[in-house]
Backbone as JSON Lines, residues from 0, in Angstrom:
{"i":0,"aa":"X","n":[197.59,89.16,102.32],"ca":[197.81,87.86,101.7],"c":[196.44,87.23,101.47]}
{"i":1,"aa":"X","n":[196.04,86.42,100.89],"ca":[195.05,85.58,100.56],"c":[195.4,84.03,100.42]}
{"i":2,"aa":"X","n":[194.09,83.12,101.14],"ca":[194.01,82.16,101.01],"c":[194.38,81.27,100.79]}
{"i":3,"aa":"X","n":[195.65,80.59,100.61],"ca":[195.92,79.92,99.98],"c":[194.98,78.26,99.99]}
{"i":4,"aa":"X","n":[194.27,78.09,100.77],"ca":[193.56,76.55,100.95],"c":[192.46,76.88,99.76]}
{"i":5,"aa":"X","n":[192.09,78.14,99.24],"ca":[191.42,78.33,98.12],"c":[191.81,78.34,96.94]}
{"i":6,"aa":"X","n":[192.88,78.22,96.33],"ca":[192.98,77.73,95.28],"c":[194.0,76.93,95.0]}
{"i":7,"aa":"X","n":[194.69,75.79,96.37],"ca":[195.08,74.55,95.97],"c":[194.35,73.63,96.97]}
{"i":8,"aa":"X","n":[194.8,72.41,96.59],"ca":[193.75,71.49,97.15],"c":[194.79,70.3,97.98]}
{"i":9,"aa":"X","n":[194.54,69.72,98.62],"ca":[195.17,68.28,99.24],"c":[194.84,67.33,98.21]}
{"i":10,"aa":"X","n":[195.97,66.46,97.57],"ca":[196.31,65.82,96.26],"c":[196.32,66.17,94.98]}
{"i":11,"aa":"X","n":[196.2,67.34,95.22],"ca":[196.44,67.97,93.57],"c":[197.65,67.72,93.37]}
{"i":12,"aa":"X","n":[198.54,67.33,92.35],"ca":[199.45,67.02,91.44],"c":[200.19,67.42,90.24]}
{"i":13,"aa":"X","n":[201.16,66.58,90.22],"ca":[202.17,66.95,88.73],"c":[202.96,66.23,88.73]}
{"i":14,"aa":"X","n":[203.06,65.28,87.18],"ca":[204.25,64.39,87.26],"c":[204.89,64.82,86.1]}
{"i":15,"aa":"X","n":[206.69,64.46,85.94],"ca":[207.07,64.95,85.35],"c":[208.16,63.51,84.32]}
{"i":16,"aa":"X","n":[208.39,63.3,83.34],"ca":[208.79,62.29,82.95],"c":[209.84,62.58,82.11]}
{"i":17,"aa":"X","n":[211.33,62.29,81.66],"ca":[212.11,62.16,80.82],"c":[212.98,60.84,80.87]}
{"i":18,"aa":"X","n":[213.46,60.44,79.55],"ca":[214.46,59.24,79.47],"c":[216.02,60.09,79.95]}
{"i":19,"aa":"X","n":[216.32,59.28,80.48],"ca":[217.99,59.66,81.27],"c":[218.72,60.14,80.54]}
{"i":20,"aa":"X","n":[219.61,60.93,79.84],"ca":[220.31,61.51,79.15],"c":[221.64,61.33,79.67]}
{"i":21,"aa":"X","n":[222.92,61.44,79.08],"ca":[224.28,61.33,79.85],"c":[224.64,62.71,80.62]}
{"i":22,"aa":"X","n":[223.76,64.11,80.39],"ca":[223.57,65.28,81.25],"c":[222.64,64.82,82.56]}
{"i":23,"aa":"X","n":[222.04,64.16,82.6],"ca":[221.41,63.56,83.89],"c":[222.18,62.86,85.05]}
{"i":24,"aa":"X","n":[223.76,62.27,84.26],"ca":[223.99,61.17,85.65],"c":[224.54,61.73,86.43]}
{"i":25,"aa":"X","n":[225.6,61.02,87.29],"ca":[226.66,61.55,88.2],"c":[227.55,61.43,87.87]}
{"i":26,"aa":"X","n":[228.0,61.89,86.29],"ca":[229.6,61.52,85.77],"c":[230.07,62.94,86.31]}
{"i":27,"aa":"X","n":[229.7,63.58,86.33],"ca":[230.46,64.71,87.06],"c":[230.95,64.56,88.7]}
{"i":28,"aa":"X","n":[230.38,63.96,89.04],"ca":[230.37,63.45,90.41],"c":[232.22,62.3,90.76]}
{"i":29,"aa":"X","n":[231.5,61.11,89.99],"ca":[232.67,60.24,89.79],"c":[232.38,59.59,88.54]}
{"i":30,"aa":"X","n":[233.8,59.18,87.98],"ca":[233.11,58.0,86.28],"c":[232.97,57.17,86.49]}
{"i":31,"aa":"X","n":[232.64,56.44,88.04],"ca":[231.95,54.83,88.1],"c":[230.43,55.25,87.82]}
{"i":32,"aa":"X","n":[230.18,56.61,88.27],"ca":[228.71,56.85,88.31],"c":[228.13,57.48,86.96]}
{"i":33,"aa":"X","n":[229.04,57.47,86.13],"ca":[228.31,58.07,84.8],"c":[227.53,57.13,83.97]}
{"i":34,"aa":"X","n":[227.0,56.16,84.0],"ca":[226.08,55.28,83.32],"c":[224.32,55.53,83.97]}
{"i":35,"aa":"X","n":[224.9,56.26,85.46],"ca":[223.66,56.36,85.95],"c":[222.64,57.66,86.48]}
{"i":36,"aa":"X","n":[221.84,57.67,87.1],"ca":[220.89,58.99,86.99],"c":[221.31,59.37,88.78]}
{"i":37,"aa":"X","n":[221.57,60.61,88.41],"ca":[221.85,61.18,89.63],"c":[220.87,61.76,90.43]}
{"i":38,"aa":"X","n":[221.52,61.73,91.97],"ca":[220.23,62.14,92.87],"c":[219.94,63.7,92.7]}
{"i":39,"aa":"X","n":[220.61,64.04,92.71],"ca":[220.34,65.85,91.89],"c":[219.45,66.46,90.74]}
{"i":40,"aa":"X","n":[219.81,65.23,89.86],"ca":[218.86,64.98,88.47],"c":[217.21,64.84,88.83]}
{"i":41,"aa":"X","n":[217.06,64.08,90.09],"ca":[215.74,63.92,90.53],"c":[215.19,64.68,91.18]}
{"i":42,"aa":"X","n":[215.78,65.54,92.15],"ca":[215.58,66.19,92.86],"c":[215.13,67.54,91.93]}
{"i":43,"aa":"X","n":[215.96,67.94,91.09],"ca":[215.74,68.87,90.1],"c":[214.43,68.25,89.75]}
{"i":44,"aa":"X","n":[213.75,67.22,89.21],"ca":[212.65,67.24,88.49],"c":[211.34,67.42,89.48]}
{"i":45,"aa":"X","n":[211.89,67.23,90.91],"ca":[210.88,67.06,92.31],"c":[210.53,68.92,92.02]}
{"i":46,"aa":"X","n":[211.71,69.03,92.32],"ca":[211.51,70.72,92.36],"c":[210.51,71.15,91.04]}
{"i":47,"aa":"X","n":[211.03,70.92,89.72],"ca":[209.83,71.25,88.92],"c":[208.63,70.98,88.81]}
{"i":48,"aa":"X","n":[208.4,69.93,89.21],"ca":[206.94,69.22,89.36],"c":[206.7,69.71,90.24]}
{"i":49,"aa":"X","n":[207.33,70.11,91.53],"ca":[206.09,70.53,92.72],"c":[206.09,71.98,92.0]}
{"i":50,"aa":"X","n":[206.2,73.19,91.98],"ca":[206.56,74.61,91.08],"c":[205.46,73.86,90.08]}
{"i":51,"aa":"X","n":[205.21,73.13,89.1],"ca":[204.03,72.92,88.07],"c":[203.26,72.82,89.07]}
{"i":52,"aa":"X","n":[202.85,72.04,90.0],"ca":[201.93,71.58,90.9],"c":[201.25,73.0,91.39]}
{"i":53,"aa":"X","n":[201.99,73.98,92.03],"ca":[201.46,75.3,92.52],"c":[201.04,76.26,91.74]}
{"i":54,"aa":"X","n":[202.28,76.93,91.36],"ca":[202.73,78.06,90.96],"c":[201.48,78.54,89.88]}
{"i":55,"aa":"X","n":[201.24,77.76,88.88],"ca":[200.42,77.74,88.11],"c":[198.7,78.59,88.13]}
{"i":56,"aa":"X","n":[198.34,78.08,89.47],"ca":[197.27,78.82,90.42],"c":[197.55,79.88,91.1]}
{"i":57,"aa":"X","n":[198.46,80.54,91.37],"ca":[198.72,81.49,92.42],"c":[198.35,82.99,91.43]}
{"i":58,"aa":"X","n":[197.6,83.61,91.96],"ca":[197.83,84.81,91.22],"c":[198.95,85.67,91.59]}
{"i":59,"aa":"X","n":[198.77,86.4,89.99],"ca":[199.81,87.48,89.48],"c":[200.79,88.41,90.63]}
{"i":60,"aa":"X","n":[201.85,87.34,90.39],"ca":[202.92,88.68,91.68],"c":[202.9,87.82,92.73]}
{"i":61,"aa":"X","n":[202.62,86.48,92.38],"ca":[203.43,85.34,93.75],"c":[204.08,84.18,92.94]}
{"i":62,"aa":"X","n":[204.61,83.71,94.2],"ca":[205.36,82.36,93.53],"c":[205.73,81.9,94.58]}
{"i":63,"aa":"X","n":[206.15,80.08,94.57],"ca":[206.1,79.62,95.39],"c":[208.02,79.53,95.25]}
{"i":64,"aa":"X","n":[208.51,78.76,96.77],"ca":[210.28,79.42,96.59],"c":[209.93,77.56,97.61]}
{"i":65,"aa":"X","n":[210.96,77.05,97.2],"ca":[210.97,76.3,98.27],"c":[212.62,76.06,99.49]}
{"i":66,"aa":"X","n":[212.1,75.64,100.18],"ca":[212.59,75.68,101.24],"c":[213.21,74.39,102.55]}
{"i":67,"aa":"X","n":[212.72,73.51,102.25],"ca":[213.22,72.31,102.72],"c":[213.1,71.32,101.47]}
{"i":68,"aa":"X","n":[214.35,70.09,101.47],"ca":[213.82,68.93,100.46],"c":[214.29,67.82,101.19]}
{"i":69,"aa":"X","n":[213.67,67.19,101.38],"ca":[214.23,65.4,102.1],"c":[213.94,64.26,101.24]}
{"i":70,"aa":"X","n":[214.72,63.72,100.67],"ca":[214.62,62.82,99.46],"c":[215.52,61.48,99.57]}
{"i":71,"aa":"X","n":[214.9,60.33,99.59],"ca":[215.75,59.15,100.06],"c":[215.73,58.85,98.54]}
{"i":72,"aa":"X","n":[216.8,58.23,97.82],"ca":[217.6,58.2,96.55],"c":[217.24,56.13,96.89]}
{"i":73,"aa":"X","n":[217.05,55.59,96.71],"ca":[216.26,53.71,96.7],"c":[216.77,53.4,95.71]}
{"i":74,"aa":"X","n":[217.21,53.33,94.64],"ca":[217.34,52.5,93.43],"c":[218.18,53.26,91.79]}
{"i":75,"aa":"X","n":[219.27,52.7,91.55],"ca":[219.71,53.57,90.68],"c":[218.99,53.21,89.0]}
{"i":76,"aa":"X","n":[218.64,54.14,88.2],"ca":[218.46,54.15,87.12],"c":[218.96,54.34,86.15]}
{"i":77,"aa":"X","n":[219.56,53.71,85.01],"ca":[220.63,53.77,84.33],"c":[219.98,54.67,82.68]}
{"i":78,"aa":"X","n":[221.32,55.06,82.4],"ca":[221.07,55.62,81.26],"c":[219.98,54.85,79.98]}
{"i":79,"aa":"X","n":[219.37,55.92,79.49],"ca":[218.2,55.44,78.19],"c":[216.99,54.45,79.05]}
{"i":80,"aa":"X","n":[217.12,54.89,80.59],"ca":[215.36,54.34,81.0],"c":[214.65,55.6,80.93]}
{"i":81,"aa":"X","n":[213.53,55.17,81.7],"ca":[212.55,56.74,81.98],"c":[212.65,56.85,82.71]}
{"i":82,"aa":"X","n":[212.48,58.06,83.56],"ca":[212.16,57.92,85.13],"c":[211.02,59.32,85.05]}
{"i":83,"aa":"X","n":[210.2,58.92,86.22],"ca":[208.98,59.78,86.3],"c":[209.02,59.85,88.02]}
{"i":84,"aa":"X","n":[208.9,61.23,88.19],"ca":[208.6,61.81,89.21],"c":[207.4,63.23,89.76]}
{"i":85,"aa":"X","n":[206.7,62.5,90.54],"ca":[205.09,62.89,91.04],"c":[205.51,63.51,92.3]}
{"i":86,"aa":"X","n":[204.73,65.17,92.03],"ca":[205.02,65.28,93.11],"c":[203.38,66.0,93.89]}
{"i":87,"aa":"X","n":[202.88,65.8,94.88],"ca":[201.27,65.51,95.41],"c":[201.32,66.36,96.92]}
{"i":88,"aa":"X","n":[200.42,67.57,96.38],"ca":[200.07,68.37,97.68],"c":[199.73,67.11,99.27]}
{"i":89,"aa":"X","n":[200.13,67.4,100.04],"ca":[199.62,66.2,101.24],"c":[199.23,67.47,102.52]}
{"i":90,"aa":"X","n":[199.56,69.05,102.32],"ca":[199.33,69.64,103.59],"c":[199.22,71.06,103.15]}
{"i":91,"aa":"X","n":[198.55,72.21,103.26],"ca":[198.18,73.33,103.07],"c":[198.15,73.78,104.69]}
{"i":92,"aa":"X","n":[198.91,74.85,104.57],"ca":[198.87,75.65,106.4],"c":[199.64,77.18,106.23]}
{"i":93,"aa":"X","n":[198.73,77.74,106.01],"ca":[199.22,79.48,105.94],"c":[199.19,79.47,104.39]}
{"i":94,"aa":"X","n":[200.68,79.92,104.36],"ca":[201.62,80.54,103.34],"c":[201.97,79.14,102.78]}
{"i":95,"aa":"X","n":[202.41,77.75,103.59],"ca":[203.26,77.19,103.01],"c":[202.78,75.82,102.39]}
{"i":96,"aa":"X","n":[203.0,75.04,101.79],"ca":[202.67,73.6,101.16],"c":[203.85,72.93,101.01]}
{"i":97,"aa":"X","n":[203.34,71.53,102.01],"ca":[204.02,70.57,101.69],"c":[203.55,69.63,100.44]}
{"i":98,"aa":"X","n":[204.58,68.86,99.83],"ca":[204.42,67.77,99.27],"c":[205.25,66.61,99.05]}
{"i":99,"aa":"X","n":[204.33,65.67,98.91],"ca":[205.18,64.25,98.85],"c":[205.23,63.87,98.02]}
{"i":100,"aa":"X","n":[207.02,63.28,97.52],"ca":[207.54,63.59,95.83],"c":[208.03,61.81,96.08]}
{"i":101,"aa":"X","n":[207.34,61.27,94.96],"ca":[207.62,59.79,94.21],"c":[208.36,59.6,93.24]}
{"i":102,"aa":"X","n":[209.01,58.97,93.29],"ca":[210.08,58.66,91.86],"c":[210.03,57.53,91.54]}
{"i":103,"aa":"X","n":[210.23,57.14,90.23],"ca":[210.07,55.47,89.81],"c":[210.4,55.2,88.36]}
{"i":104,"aa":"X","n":[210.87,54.35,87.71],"ca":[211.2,53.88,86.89],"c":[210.44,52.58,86.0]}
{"i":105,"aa":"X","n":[211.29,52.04,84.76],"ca":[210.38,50.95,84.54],"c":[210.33,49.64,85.51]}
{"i":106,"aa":"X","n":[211.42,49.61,86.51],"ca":[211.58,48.94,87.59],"c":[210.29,49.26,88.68]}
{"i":107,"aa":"X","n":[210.31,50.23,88.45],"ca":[209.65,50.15,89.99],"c":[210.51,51.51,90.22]}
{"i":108,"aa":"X","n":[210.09,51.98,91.77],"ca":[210.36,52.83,92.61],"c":[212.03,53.42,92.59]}
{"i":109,"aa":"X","n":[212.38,54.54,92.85],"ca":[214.11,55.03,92.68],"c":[214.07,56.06,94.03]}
{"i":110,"aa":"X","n":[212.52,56.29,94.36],"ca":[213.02,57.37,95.52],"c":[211.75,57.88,96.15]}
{"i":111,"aa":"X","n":[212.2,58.25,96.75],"ca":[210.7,59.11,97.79],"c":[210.8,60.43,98.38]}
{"i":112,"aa":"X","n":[210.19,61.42,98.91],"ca":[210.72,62.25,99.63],"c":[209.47,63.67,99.87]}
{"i":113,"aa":"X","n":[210.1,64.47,100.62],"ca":[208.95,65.22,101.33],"c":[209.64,67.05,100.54]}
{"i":114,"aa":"X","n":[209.24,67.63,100.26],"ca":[209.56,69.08,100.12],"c":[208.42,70.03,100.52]}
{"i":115,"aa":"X","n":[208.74,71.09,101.0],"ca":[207.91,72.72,101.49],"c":[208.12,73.24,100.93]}
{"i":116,"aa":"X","n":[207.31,74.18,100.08],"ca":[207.42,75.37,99.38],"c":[206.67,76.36,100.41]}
{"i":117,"aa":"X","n":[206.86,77.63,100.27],"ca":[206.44,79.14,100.74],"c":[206.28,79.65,99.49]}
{"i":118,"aa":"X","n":[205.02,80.33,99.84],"ca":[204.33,81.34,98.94],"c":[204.19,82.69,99.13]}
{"i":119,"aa":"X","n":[205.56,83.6,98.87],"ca":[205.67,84.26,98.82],"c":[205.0,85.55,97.79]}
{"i":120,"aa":"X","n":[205.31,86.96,98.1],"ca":[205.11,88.28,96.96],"c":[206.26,88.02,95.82]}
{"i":121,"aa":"X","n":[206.43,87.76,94.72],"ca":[207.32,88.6,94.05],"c":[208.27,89.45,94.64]}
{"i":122,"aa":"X","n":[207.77,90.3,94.6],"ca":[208.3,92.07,94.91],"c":[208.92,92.0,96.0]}
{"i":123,"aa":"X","n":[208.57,91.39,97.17],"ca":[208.84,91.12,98.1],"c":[210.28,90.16,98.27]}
{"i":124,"aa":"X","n":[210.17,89.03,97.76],"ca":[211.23,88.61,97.26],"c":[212.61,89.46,96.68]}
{"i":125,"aa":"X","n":[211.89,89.81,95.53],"ca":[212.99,90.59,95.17],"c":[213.75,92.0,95.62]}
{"i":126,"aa":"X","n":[212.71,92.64,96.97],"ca":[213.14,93.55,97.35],"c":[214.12,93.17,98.67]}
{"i":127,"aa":"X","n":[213.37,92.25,98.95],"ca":[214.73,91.47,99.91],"c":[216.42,90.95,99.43]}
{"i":128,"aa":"X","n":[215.68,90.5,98.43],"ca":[217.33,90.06,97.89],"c":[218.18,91.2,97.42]}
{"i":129,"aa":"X","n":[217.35,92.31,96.85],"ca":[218.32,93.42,96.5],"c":[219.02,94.24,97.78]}
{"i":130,"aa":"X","n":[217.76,94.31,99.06],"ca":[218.52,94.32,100.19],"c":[219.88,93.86,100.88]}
{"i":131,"aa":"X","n":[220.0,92.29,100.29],"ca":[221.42,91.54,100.75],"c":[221.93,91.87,100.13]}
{"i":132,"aa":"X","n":[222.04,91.94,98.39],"ca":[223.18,92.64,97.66],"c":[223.53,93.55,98.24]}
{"i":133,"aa":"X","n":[222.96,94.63,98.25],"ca":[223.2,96.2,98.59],"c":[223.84,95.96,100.09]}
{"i":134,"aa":"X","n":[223.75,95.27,101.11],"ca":[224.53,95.23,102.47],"c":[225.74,94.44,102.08]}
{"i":135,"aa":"X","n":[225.85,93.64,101.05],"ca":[227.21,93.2,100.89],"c":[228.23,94.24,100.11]}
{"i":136,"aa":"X","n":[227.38,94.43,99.08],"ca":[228.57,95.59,98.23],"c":[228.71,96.73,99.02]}
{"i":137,"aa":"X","n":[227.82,97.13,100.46],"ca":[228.36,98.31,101.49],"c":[229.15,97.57,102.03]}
{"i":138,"aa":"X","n":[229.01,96.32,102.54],"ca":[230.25,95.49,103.09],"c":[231.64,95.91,102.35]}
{"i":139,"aa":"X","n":[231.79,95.63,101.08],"ca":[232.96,95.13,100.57],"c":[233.56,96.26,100.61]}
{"i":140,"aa":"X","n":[232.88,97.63,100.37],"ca":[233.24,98.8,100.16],"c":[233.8,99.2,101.35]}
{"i":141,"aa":"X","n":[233.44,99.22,102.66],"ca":[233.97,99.35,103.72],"c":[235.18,98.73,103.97]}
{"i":142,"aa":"X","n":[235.29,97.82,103.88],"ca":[236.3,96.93,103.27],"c":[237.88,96.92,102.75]}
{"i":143,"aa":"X","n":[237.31,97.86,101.96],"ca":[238.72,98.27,101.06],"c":[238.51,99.78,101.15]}
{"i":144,"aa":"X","n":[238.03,100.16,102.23],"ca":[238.72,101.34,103.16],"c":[239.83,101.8,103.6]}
């Protein structure tokens, strides 16, 4: 493995911005909540912005996977605002990076929250996951024995 404190930094960044769309709220959720921006909707953009924030630097045949998200949801934002969400290296240790993800509107603030990514192989990744497939479809097969 290599370095990772060498090619990201403590406050390096990525913010990510769109106006609310009616695919953004929580009308799927309930239809009192379809006028507004859902906590999923944000969280999804936390996740992309931190993934812009890394991934970008890592050389060829890694990627970052994340792994914890803690996100306090403060303020609802209604359809046709903006909302922009930053999300800011705060900790480098091994393999993994934390960051602390801001959300906010033309109001002001909608949320806050902490996420970890791991920086994993590719290959590695994917040789693991083909591992669980392959023990489940021996599962199932046993199965219907």
């Amino acid at each position: 493995m290599f370095d990772v404190s060498k090619l990201l930094t403590v406050g390096q960044n990525s913010m990510l911005r769109k106006v609310v769309q009616r695919s953004d709220t929580a009308a799927s959720y309930s239809k009192d909540l379809n006028r507004f921006l859902s906590t999923t909707a944000v969280i999804d953009m936390a996740i992309r912005a931190s993934m812009d924030t890394i991934d970008k630097y890592l050389p060829d045949g890694f990627v970052s996977i994340g792994f914890t998200m803690k996100f306090t949801h403060t303020a609802a934002t209604s359809l046709g605002m903006s909302v922009t969400v930053k999300a800011s290296i705060i900790n480098i240790e091994d393999h993994e990076v934390d960051l602390r993800i801001d959300a906010w509107d033309e109001q002001g603030e909608i949320g806050h929250g902490l996420h970890k990514r791991s920086i994993v192989s590719r290959k590695h990744l994917y040789e693991n996951a083909e591992h669980r497939t392959r023990f489940l479809s021996n599962q199932r097969i046993d199965e219907n024995k």
